[in-house]
Every structure is written in C-alpha cells, then in structure tokens.
GUTI-70492 format. One record per residue (C-alpha): residue number from 1; residue in one letter; z, y negated, x. Coordinates in steps of 0.001 Angstrom, whole numbers, m for minus. Example, Ala and Ser with C-alpha at 12.3 -4.5 7.8 and 13.67 -1.06 7.14 Angstrom:
// GUTI-70492
<atom nr="1" rest="a" pz="7800" py="4500" px="12300"/>
<atom nr="2" rest="s" pz="7140" py="1060" px="13670"/>
//
This chain:
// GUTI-70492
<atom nr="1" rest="x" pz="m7750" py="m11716" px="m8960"/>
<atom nr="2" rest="x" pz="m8690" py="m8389" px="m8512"/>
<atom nr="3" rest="x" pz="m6375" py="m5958" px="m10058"/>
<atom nr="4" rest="x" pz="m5695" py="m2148" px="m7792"/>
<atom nr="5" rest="x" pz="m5687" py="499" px="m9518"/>
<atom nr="6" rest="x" pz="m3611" py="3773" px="m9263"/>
<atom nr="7" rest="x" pz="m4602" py="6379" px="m7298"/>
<atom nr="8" rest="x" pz="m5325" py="9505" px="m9353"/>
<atom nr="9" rest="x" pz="m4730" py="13057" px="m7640"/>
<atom nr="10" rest="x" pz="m6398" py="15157" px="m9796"/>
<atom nr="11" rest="x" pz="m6369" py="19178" px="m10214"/>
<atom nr="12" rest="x" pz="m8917" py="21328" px="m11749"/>
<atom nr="13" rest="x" pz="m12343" py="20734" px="m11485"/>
<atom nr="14" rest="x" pz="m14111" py="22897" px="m14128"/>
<atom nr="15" rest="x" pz="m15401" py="22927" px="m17715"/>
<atom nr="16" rest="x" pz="m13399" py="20231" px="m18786"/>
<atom nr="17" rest="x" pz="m11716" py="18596" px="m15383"/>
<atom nr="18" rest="x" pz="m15676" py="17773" px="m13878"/>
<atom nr="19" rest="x" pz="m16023" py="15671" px="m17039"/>
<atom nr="20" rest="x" pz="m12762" py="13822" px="m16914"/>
<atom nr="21" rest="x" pz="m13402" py="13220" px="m13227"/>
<atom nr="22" rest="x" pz="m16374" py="11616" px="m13635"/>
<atom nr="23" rest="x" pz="m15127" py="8950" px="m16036"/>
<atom nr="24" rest="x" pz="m12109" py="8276" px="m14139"/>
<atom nr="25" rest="x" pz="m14147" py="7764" px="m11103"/>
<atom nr="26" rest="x" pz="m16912" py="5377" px="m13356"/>
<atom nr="27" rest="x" pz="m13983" py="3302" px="m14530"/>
<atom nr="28" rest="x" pz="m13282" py="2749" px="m11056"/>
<atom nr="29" rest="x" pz="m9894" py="4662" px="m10642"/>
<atom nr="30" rest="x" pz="m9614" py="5946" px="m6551"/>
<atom nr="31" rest="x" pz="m9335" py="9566" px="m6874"/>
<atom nr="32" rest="x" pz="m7978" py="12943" px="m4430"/>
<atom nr="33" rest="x" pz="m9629" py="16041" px="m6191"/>
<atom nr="34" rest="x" pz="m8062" py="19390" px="m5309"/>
<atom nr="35" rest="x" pz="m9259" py="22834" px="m6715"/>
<atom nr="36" rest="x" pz="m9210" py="26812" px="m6155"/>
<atom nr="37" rest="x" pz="m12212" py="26629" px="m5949"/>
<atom nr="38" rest="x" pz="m13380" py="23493" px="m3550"/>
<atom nr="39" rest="x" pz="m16775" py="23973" px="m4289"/>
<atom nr="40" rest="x" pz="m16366" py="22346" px="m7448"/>
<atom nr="41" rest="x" pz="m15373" py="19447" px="m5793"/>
<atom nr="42" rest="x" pz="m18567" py="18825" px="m3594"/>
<atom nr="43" rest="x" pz="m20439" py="17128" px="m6441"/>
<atom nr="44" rest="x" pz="m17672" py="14172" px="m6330"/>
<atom nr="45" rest="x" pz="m17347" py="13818" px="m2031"/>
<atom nr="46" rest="x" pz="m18697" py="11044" px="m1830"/>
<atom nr="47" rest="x" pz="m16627" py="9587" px="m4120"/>
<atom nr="48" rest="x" pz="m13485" py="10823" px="m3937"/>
<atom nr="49" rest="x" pz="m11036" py="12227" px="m1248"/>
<atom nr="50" rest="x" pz="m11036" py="16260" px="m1527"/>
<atom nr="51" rest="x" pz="m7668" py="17252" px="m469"/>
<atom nr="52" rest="x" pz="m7378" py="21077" px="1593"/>
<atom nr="53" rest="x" pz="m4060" py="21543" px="m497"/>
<atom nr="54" rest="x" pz="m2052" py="20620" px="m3858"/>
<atom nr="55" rest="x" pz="749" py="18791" px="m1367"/>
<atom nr="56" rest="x" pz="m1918" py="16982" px="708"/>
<atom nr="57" rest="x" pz="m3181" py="15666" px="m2662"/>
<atom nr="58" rest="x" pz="m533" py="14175" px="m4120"/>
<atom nr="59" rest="x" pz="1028" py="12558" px="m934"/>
<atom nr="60" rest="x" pz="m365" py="9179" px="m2134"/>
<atom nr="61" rest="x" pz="m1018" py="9720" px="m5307"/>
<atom nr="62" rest="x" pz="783" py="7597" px="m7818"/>
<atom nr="63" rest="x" pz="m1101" py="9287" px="m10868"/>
<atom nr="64" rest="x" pz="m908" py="13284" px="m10555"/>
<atom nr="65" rest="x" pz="m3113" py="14883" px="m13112"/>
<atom nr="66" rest="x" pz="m3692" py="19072" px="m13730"/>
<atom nr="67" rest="x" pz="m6321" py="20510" px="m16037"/>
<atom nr="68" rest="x" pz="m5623" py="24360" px="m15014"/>
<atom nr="69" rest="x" pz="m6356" py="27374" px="m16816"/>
<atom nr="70" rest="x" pz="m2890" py="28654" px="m17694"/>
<atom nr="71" rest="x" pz="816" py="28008" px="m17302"/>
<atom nr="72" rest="x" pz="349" py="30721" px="m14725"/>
<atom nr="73" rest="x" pz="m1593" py="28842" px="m12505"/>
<atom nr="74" rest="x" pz="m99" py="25313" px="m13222"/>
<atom nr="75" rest="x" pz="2888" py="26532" px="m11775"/>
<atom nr="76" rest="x" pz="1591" py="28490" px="m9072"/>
<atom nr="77" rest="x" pz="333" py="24453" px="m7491"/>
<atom nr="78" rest="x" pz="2981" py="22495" px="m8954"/>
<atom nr="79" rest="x" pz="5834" py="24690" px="m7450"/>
<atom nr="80" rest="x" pz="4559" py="27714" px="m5728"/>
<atom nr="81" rest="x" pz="2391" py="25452" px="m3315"/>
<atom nr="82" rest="x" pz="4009" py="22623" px="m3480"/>
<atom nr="83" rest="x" pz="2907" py="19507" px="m5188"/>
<atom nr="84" rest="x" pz="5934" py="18736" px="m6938"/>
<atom nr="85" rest="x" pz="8147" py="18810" px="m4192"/>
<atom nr="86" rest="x" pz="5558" py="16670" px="m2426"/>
<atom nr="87" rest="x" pz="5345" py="13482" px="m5163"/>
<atom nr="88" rest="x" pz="6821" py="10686" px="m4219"/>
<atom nr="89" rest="x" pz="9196" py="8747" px="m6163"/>
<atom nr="90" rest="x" pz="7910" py="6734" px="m8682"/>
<atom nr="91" rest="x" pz="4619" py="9163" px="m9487"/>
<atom nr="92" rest="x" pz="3634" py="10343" px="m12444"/>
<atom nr="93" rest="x" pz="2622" py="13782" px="m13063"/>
<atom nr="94" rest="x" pz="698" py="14398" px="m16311"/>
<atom nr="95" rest="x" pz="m64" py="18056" px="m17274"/>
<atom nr="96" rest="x" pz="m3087" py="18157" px="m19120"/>
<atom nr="97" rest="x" pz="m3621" py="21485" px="m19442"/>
<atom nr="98" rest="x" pz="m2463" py="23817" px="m22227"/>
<atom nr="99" rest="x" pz="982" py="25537" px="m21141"/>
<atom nr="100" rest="x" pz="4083" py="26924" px="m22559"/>
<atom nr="101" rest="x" pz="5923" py="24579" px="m24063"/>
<atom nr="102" rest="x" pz="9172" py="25832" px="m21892"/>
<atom nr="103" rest="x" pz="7182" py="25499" px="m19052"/>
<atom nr="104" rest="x" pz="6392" py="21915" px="m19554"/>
<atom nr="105" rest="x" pz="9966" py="21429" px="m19690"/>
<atom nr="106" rest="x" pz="10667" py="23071" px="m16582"/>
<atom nr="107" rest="x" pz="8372" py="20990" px="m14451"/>
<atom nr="108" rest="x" pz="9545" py="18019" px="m16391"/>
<atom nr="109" rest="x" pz="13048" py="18870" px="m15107"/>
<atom nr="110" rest="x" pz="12005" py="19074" px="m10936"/>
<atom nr="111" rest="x" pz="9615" py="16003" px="m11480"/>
<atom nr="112" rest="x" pz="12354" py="14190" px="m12162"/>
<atom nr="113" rest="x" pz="14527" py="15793" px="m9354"/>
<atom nr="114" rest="x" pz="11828" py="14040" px="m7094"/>
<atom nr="115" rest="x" pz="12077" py="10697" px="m8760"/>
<atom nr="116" rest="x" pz="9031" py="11208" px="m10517"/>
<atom nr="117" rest="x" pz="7671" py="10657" px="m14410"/>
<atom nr="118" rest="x" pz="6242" py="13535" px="m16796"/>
<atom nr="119" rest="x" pz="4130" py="13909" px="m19299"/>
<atom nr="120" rest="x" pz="2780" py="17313" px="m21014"/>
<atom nr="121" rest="x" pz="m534" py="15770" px="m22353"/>
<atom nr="122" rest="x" pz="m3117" py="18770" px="m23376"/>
<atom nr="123" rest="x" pz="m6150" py="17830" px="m24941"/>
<atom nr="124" rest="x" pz="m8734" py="18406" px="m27745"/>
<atom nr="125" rest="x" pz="m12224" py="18238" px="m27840"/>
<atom nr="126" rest="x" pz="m13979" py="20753" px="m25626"/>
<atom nr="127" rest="x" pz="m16839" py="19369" px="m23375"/>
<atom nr="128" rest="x" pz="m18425" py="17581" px="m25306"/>
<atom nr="129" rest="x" pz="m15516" py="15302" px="m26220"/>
<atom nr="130" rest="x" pz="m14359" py="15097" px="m22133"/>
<atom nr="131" rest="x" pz="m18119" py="14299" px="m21548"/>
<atom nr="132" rest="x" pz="m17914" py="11722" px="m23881"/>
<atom nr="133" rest="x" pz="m14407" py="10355" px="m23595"/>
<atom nr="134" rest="x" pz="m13855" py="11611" px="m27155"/>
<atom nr="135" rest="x" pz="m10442" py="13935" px="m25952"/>
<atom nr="136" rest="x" pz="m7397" py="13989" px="m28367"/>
<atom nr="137" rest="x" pz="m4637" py="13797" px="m26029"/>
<atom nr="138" rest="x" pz="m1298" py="14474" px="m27313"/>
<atom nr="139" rest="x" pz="1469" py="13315" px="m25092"/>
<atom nr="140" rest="x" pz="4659" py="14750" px="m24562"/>
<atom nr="141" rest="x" pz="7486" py="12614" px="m22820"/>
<atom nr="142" rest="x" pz="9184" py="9033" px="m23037"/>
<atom nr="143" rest="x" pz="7493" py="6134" px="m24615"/>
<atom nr="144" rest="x" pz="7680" py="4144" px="m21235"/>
<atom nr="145" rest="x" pz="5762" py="6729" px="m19821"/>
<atom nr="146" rest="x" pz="2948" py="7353" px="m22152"/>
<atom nr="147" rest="x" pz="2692" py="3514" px="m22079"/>
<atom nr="148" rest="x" pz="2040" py="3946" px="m18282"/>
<atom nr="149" rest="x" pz="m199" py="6607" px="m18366"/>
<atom nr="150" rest="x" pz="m2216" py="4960" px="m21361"/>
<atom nr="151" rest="x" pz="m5049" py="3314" px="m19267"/>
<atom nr="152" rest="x" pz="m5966" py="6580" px="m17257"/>
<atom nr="153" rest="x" pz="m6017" py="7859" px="m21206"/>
<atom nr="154" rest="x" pz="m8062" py="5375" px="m22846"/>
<atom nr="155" rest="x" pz="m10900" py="6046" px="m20034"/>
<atom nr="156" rest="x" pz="m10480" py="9977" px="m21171"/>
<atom nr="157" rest="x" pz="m10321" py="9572" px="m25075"/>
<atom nr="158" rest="x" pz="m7164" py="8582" px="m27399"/>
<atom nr="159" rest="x" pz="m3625" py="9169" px="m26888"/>
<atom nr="160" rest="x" pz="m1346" py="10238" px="m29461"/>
<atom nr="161" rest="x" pz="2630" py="10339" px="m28590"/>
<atom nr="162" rest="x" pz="3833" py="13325" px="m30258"/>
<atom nr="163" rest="x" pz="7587" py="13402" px="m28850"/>
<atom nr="164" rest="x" pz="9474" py="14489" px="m25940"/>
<atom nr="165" rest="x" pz="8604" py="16303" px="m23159"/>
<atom nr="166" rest="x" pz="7141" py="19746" px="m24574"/>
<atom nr="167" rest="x" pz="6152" py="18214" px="m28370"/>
<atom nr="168" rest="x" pz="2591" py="17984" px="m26987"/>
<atom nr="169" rest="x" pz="2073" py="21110" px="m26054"/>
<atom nr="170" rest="x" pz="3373" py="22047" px="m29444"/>
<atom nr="171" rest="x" pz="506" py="19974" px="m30988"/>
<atom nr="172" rest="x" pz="m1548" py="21427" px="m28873"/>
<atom nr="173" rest="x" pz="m512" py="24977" px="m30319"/>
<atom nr="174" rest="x" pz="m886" py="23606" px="m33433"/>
<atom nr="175" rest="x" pz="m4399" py="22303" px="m32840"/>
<atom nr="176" rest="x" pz="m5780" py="25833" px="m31354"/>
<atom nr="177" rest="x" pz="m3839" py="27813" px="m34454"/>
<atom nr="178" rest="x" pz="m6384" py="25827" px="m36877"/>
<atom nr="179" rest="x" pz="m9201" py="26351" px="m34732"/>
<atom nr="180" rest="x" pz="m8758" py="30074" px="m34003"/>
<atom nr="181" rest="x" pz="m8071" py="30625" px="m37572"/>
<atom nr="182" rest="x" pz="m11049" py="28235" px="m39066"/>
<atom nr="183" rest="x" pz="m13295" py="30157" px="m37078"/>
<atom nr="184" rest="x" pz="m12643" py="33308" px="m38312"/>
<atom nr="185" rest="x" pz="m12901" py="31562" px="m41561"/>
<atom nr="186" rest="x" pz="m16778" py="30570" px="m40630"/>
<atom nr="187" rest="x" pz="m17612" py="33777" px="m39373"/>
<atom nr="188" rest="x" pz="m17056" py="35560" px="m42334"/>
<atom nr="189" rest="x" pz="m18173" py="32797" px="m44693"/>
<atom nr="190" rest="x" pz="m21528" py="33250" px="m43148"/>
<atom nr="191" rest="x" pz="m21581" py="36509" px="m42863"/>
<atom nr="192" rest="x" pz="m20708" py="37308" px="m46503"/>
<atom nr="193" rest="x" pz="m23395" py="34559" px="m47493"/>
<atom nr="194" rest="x" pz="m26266" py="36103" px="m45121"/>
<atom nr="195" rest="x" pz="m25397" py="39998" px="m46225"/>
<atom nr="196" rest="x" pz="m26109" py="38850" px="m50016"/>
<atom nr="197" rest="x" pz="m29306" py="37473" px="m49277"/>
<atom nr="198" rest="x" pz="m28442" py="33647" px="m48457"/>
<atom nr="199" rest="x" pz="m29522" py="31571" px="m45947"/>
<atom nr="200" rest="x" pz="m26407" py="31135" px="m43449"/>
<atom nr="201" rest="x" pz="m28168" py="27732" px="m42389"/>
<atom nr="202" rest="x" pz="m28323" py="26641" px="m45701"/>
<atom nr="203" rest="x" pz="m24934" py="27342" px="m46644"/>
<atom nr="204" rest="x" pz="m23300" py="25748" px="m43996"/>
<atom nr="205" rest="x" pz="m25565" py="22533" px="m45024"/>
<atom nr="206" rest="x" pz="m24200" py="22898" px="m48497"/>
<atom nr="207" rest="x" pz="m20747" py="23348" px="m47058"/>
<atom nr="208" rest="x" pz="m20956" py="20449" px="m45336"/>
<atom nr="209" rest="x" pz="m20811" py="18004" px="m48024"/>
<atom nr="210" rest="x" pz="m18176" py="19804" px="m49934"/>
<atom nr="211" rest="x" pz="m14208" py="20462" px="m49296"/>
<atom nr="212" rest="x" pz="m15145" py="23279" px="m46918"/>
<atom nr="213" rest="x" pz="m16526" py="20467" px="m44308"/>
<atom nr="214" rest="x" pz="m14763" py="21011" px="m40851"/>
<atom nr="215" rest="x" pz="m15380" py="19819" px="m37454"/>
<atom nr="216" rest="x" pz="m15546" py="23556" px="m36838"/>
<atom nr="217" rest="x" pz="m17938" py="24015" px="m39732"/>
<atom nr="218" rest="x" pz="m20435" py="21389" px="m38456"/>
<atom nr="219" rest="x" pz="m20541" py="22377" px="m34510"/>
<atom nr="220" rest="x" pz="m19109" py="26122" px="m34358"/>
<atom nr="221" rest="x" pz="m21001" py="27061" px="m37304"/>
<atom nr="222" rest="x" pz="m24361" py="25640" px="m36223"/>
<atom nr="223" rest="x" pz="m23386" py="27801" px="m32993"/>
<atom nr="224" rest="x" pz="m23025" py="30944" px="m34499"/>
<atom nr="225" rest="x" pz="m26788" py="30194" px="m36398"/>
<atom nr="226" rest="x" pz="m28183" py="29253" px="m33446"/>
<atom nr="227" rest="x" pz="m26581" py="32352" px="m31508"/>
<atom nr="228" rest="x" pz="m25981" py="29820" px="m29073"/>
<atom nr="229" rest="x" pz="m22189" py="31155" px="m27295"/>
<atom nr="230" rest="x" pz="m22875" py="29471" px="m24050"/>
<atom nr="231" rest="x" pz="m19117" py="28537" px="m23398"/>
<atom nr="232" rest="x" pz="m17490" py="25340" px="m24227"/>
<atom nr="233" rest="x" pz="m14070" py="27004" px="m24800"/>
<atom nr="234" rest="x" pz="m14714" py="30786" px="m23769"/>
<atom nr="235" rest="x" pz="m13184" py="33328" px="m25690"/>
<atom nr="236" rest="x" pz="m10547" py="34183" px="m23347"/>
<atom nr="237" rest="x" pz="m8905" py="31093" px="m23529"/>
<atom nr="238" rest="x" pz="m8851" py="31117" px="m27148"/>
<atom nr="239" rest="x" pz="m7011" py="34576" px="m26802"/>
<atom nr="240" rest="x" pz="m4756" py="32987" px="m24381"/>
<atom nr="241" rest="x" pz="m3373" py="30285" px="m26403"/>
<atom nr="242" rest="x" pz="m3204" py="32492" px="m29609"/>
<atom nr="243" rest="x" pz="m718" py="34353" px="m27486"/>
<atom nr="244" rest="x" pz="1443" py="31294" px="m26619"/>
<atom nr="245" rest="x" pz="1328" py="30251" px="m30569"/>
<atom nr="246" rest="x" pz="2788" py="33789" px="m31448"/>
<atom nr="247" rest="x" pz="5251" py="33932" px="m28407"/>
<atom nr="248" rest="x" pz="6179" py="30399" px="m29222"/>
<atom nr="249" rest="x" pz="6903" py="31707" px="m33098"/>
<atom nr="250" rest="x" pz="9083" py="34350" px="m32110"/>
<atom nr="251" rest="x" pz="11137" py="32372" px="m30527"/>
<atom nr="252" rest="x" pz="11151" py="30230" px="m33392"/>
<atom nr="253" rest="x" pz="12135" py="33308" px="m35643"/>
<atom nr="254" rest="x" pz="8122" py="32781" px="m37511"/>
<atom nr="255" rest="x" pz="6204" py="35097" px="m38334"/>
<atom nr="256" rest="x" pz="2255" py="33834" px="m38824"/>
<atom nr="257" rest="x" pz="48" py="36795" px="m39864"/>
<atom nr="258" rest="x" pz="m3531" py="34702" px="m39443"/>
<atom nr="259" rest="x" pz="m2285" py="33984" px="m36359"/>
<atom nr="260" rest="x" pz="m1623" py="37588" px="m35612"/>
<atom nr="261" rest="x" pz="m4671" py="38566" px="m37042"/>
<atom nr="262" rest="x" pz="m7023" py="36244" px="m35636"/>
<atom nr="263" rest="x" pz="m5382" py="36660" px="m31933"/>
<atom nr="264" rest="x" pz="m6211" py="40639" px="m32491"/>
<atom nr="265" rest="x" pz="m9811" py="39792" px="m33149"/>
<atom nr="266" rest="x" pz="m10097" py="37656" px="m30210"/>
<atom nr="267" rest="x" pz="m8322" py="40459" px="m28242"/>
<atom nr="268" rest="x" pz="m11079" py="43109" px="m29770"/>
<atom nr="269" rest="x" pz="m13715" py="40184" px="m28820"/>
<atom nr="270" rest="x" pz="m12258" py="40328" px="m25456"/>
<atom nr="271" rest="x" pz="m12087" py="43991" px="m24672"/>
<atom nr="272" rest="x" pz="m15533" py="44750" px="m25747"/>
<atom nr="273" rest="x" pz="m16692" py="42457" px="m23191"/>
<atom nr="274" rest="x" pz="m16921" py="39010" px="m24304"/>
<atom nr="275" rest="x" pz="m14579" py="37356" px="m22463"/>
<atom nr="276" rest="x" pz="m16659" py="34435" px="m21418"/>
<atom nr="277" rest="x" pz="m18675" py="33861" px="m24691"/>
<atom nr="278" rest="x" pz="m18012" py="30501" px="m26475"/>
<atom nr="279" rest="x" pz="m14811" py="30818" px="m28927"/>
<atom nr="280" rest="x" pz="m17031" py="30618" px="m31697"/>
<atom nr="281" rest="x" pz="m18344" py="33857" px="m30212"/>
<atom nr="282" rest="x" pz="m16016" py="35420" px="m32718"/>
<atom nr="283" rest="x" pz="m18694" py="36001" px="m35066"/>
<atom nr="284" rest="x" pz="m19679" py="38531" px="m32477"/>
<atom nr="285" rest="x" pz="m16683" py="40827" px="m33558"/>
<atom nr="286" rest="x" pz="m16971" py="40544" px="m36987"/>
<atom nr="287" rest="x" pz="m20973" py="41716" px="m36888"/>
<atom nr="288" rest="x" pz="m19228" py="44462" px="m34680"/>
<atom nr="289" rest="x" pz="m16643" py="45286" px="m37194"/>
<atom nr="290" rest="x" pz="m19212" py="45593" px="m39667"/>
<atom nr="291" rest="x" pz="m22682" py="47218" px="m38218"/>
<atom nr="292" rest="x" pz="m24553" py="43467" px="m39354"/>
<atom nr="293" rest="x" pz="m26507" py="41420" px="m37101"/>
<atom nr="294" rest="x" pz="m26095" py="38072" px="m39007"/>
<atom nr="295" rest="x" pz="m29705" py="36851" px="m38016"/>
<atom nr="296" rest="x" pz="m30984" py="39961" px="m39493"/>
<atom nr="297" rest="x" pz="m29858" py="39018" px="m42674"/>
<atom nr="298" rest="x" pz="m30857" py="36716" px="m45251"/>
<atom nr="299" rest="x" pz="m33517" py="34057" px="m43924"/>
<atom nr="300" rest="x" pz="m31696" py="34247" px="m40749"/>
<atom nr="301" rest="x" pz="m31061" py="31569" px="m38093"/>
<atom nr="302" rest="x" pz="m33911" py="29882" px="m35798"/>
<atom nr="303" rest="x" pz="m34634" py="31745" px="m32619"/>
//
C-alpha cells in the first residue's frame, strides 16, 4: 500500500530554500513553490506546481513552509498577501525562517484563527548543511505538532523541540549570538597570529586540536585564509539577526556588550560596502580597522 504524502507549499526559493526544495522533492513530497522572485522557481517546474501568489499556494497545501529573509517579509505573504487567511483547516504552517520571536507568536495566533497548526522552526547550518540535509531545526510549538511536522524535518536535517511557539526562534537567537561573536573571535585570533609573524593557516591547524576547536574555527576560519567570502550567510543577515538578539534583550531588561559590539562591526562591515560578503567576511573590518591585509602577513594564506 502506497502511502500519500502531504502536499508541501513552500516559500522562498534562495540560498537556503533551493536546497531544501530539492530534498523535499527527492524524498518524493508533492510540492507548490512560490517566490518574489519566480525565476528562482524555474529550475524546479517540472517538478513542482509554481503558484502566481502566496494564497494560490497554499489553497491545497496541507504542509505550508517559509524560508524568507526577514520578519518583514514573512509577514508581508503570510498576512499582507494573504496566505494565512487562505490555509485551510487542518494545515500546518511552519516558519522556517529567522523572525522575531513576537512575530512568531503573532502568526501563531491567526493560524490558529483559521484552524490551522504552527510551528516557528528556524534553522542552522548554512548551505552546506540544507545541501546536505545536515540543518539544526529548532521547533517552536506543541509536541503534537512537531511530531507532525517531523517527517518533512528528517528529509531537511534534525529537529530539536525547544518549547512553545516562539522558543525556537529564541534558539535561533541564541545560535547566531555564538556565531557572530565566535567570528569576531577568529578574526582577530588570526590576525594577531599573522601580524607577529605566524602562519594564520598553521594556527588555525594547531587550534584545531585544542579547546579553541569550533565549527566556526574549522569552516569560517579556513574562509577567511582562503579569502574565499563568496556568501553562504551574507553579512547582512548576520547584521540583521544581531539586531533582533539586542532588541530581543531589551525587552528582556539584558544588556550583552559582545553582542553590541560585534553587531557594530557587522554594521561598519555593512556600510563600507560589504553587505553581501560571506559572514565570515568580518575579517574584512577588522584588516580595515587596522591598515593589515592578513595575507600580507606572516606566510600568508594560499592564493
């Protein structure tokens, strides 16, 4: 017996949503792709339905998922054109984009004014972990359904149920506060190693095997020796979610200076022009700060 499975409406078809299509389409799942841009979307016609509007896609949909760039824009489909108000009853909408905590909670609230189930599930991993169905998802929202959204996860990467509706994004936060912050940690690490005469590539090697080891060490680091900022995770995106973690800590009554600090280094990053370099295009800002081209000192990376 052949088992049907959910249709998948899906929203957001760029760095990371081309990816996640893909496997969702290679593990079978019947899919509606909508997208600013519809462009994007050609690559996957002749698999998939492209929808002319967020309401046309989810009219049948019973599986609604976003990967936007912003809470802005989330909101601007899910209730400025329409797809909320369009689910039917018994959907479920899954936000898997990084947004405001608040606002998760908001279109948590008219989801289920339409009879429909939420989830705020953002992810970690860049590209390379969507590619690879290596995403961290952390999923805010009731256990029954994360349990219903789990096989639509398990084709994207692994599911972690963080709490109610909203405690995802707030891992989330928590996830791109460590990264931000680690790689201003590499950038200077390597920087103060290369001005006193070390080799940057060796150091990180060394690094490696030591307590200093990071995920961010190991990929972002070889990035910045390589002077390879091709984005993954452009810089502008980093500076937007820096913003949400220091917004979200006022409201909490926190104050997190390497937070603060590293969001005004991104914003420097930013404003000089760098908006679409890879995060770990941070190093940029720092050899700014300082009049150093890291590849001019020490032995210097490969070219």
């Amino acid at each position: 017996m052949t088992i049907e499975l959910p249709r998948i409406a899906f929203f957001g078809i760029g760095l990371m949503g081309a990816p996640m299509t893909r496997n969702l389409l290679n593990a079978g799942y019947p899919m509606t792709l909508w997208n600013r841009t519809q462009s994007k979307c050609e690559p996957f016609a002749g698999e998939a339905t492209i929808a002319k509007s967020p309401a046309e896609a989810v009219a049948d949909a019973d599986v609604v998922i976003t990967m936007l760039e912003n809470g802005q824009v989330v909101d601007d489909v899910l209730v400025g054109q329409g797809a909320i108000a369009a689910l039917k009853a018994g959907a479920l909408l899954i936000d898997m984009s990084s947004v405001q905590p608040s606002v998760a909670r908001g279109h948590a609230a008219l989801a289920a004014e339409q009879g429909a189930g939420y989830l705020d599930a953002p992810v970690s991993g860049g590209t390379v972990g969507a590619a690879e169905a290596r995403l961290s998802i952390m999923a805010g929202g009731s256990e029954a359904d994360v349990a219903r959204a789990l096989p639509v996860f398990e084709v994207l990467g692994k599911c972690t149920r963080i709490g109610p509706v909203g405690a995802g994004q707030l891992a989330k936060l928590a996830n791109q506060a460590i990264v931000g912050i680690t790689i201003g940690a590499v950038s200077e690490a390597l920087l103060l190693a290369a001005k006193g005469g070390a080799d940057p590539a060796a150091v990180r090697e060394a690094l490696m095997g030591g307590f200093a080891g990071s995920r961010i060490l190991e990929l972002h680091g070889q990035r910045m020796i390589d002077r390879d900022f091709a984005p993954g995770a452009p810089a502008r995106i980093q500076l937007k979610d820096l913003r949400m973690i220091l917004d979200e800590a006022r409201a909490e009554g926190l104050t997190l200076p390497l937070s603060q600090q590293v969001h005004n280094e991104y914003l420097s990053l930013v404003a000089n022009g760098h908006s679409e370099v890879d995060h770990s295009g941070l190093l940029l800002e720092l050899e700014h700060l300082n009049g150093a081209l890291m590849g001019s000192l020490g032995r210097g990376p490969k070219t």
